[in-house]
BALOSE-979328 format. One record per residue (C-alpha): x negated, y negated, z. Coordinates in steps of 0.1 Angstrom, whole numbers, plus 2048, in hexadecimal, padded with zeros to 3 digits. Layout:
BEGIN
XYZ
...
***
This chain:
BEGIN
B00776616
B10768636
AFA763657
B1577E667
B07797652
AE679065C
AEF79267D
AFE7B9678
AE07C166A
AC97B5684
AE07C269E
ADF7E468E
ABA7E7690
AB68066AF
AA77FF6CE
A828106CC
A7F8056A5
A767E768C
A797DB66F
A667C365D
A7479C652
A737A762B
A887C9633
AA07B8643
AA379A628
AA57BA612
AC17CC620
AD47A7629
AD27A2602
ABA780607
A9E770604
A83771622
A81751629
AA6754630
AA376B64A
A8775565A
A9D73865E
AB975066C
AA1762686
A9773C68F
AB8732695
ABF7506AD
ACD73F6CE
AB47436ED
ACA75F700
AD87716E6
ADD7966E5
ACC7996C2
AB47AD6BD
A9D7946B0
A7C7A36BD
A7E7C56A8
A757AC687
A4F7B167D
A3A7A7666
A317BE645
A117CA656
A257D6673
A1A7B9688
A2D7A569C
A2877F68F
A1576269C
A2E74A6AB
A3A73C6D2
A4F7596D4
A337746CB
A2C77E6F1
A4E77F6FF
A577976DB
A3B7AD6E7
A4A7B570A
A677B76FA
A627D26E3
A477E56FE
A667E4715
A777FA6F9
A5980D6F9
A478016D9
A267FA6DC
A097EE6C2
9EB8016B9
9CB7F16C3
9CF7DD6A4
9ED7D06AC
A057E2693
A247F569D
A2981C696
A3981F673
A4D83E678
A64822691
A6880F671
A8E80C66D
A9C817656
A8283064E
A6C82C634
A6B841618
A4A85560C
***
């Protein structure tokens, strides 16, 4: 799988939604830790949606980006509940039941 692809994928994620980093190493066809280097190596400026990747609990992530990827996403209208998770009916795609 080609770094282009990823960056479809991410760009296809909707504006008011999520995804977490394993559903988006699912539907790229690789392995999470390849999607981690990719997001790392997002250029500063870029349009991608980088910010609408969460964690599996829903949560964004513990890193130097973590407070500028919550205005982010609040600017789209997503907010946390008070334990910081996400709502899961924004999950993108949808989940299944």
């Amino acid at each position: 799988m080609s770094v282009e692809i990823f960056n479809q994928t991410l760009a296809s994620v909707p504006p008011g939604h999520f995804t977490s980093y394993g559903r988006l190493a699912d539907l790229c066809g690789v392995h999470v830790r390849q999607v981690l280097a990719w997001l790392r190596a997002v250029p500063e400026g870029s349009t991608l949606p980088w910010f609408r990747i969460l964690n599996s609990q829903c949560r964004i992530s513990d890193h130097a980006g973590a407070a500028r990827q919550y205005r982010l996403l609040a600017a789209e209208g997503l907010l946390p509940d008070r334990l910081g998770r996400f709502p899961k009916e924004l999950y993108w795609p949808p989940l299944l039941s």
